[in-house]
C-alpha positions as CSV (number, residue, x, y, z in Angstrom):
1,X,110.8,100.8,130.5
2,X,108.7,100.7,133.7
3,X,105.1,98.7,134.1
4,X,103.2,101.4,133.1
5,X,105.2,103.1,130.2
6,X,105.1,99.5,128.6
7,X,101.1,100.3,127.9
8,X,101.8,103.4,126.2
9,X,104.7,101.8,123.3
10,X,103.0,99.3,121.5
11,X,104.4,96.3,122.5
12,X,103.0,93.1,124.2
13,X,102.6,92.8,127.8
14,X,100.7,91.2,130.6
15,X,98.8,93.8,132.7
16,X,98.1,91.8,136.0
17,X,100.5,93.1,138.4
18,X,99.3,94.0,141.4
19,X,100.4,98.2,141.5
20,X,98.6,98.1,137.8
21,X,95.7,96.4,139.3
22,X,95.1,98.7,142.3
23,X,95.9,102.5,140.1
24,X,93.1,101.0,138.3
25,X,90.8,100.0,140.6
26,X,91.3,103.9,142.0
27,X,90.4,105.1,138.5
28,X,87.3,103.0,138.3
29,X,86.5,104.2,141.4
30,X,86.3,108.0,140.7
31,X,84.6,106.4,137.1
32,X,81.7,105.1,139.3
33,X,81.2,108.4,141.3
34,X,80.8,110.1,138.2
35,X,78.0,107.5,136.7
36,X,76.0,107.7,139.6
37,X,75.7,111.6,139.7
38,X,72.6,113.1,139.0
39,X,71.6,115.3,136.0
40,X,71.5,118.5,138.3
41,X,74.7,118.0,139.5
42,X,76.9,119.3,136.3
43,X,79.4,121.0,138.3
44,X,80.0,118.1,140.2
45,X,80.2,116.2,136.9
46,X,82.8,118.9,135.7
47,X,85.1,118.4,138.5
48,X,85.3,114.6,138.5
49,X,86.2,114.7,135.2
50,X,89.0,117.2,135.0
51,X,90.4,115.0,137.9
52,X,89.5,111.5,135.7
53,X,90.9,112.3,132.3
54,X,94.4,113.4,131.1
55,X,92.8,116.6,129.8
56,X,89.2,117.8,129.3
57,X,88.5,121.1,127.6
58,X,86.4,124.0,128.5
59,X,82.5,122.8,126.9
60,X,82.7,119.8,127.2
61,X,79.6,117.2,127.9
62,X,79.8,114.0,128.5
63,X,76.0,112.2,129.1
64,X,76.1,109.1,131.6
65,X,77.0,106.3,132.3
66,X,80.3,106.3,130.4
67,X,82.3,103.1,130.5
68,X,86.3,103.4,130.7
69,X,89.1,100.7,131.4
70,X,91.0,103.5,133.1
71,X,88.3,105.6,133.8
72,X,89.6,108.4,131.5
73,X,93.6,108.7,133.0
74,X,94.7,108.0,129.1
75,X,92.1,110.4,127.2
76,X,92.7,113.5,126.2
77,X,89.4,115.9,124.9
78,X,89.8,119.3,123.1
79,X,87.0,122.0,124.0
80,X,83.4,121.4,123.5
81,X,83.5,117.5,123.1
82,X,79.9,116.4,123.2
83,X,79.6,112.8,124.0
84,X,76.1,110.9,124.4
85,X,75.0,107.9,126.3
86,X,76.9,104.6,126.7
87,X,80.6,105.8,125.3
88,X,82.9,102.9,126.2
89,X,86.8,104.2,126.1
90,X,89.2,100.6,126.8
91,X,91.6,103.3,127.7
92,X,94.4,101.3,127.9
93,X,96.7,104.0,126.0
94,X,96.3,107.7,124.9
95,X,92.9,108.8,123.3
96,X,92.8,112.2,121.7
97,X,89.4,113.8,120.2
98,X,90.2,117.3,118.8
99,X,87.5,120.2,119.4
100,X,83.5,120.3,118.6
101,X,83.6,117.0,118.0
102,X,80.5,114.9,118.4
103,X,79.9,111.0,119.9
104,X,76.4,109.3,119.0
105,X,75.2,106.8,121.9
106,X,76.4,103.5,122.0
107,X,80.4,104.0,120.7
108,X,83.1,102.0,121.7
109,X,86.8,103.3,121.2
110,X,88.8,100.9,121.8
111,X,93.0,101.3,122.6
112,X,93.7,97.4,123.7
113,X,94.3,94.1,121.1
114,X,95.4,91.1,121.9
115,X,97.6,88.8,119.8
116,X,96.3,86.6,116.9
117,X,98.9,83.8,118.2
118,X,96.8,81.6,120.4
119,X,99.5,80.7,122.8
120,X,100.3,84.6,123.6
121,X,96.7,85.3,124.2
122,X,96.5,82.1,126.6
123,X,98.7,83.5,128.7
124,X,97.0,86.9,128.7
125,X,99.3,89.3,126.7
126,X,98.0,92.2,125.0
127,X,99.2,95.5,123.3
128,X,97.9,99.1,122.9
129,X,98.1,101.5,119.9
130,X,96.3,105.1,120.5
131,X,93.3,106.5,118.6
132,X,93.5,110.3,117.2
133,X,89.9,111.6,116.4
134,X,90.4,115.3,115.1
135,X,89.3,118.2,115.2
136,X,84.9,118.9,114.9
137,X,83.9,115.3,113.3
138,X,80.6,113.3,114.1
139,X,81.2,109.8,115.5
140,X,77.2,108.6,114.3
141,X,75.4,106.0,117.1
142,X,77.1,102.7,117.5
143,X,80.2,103.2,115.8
144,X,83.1,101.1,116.3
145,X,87.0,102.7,116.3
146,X,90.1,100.3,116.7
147,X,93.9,100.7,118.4
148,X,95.8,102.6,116.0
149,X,93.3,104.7,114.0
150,X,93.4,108.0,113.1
151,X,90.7,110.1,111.9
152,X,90.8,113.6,109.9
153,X,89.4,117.0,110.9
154,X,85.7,117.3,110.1
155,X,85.0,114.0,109.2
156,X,82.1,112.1,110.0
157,X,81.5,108.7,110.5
158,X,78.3,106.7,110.1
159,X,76.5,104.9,112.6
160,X,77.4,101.2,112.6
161,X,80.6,101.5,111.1
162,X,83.3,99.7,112.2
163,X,86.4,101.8,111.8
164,X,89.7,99.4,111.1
165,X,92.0,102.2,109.2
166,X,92.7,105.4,109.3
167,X,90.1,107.8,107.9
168,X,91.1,111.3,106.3
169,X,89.5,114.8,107.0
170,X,86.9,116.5,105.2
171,X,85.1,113.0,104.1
172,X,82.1,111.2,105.1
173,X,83.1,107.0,105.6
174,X,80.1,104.1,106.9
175,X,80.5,100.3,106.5
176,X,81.9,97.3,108.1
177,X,85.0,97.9,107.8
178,X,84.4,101.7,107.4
179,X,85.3,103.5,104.1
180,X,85.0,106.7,102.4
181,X,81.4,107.1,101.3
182,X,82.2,110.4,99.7
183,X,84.3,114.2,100.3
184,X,82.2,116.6,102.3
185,X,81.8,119.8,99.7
186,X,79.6,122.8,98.7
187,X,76.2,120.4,98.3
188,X,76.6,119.9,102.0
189,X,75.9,124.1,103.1
C-alpha cells in the first residue's frame, strides 16, 4: 500500500512526508483561489470546483469561504448540493453527499481521528474513516459529523448536533451526541 492509499483504509499513519505535504499544499492552493472569487464570478466558481473535488454534480452551490484539508480532492457531491457559508470538510478520506441535499452555515465534516493512546498521538499518527450523507437530507447550522458515519436518505439533522453514529433515512435526529428525535411522515406535508 502506497502513501497515499494508506489514507483511504482506515489504518494509522503519519501524514508528513514530504510528496503528501506538497499534493496538498497544490490542493490548498486551487482551495484559496476559489475563496477569494467574487460573488459575480459563478462560472469561475464552477470550474475550480470541478477541477478541486473528486466529483461535483450539475446544481450545485457552494457559498464561500469553504475550508478543506484537501481542498475537496476526497469529496464526492451528487447534483444540486447546496452548501452555505463556513463548511469545513478535514477531507482526509472520501466524502459522499447524495443529491438535493442541503448544508446550514457553520458545519464541520470531519474524515480524520487520531488515536486515544497518548504515545501514538505524540508521535502524530492518525487514521481516516469516510462519511456517507445520502441522498436530499438537511445538515441544520453548526452541525457536527464524525469519521465513519453514515446518514440515510432524506434525513435531517438539527443544528448543533453532534453526529457520532450512523443515522437512518427518513428520520429527523438533534443532540449531543445526535439521535433520532422522530420518523419523518404524513404530519410533515
Amino acid at each position: 500500500m502506497d502513501k497515499f492509499e494508506i489514507m483511504h483504509s482506515g489504518e494509522l499513519y503519519l501524514g508528513g512526508d514530504s510528496e503528501r505535504v506538497a499534493e496538498q499544499a497544490r490542493c490548498l492552493e486551487r482551495l484559496y483561489d476559489f475563496n477569494q472569487t467574487h460573488p459575480s464570478e459563478s462560472e469561475k466558481r464552477k470550474k475550480l470546483l470541478k477541477d478541486m473535488f473528486a466529483e461535483i454534480g450539475e446544481g450545485c452551490y457552494i457559498e464561500p469561504p469553504l475550508r478543506a484539508n484537501w481542498g475537496g480532492r476526497h469529496v464526492h457531491f451528487g447534483k444540486s448540493v447546496y452548501v452555505n457559508f463556513n463548511l469545513t470538510l478535514v477531507d482526509d478520506t472520501h466524502i459522499y453527499i447524495g443529491d438535493y441535499t442541503m448544508i446550514g452555515p457553520n458545519v464541520i465534516i470531519a474524515t480524520a481521528g487520531h488515536p486515544i493512546l497518548p504515545e501514538l498521538r505524540e508521535k502524530g499518527y492518525q487514521y481516516n474513516l469516510p462519511i456517507n450523507i445520502g441522498k436530499n437530507c438537511w445538515i441544520g447550522a453548526g452541525a457536527i459529523i464524525v469519521p465513519g458515519v453514515t446518514i440515510g436518505d432524506n434525513t435531517v439533522i438539527g443544528a448543533g448536533s453532534v453526529v457520532t453514529k450512523d443515522i437512518p433515512a427518513n428520520v429527523v435526529a438533534v443532540g449531543n451526541p445526535c439521535k433520532v428525535l422522530r420518523e419523518i411522515d404524513e404530519k410533515d406535508k
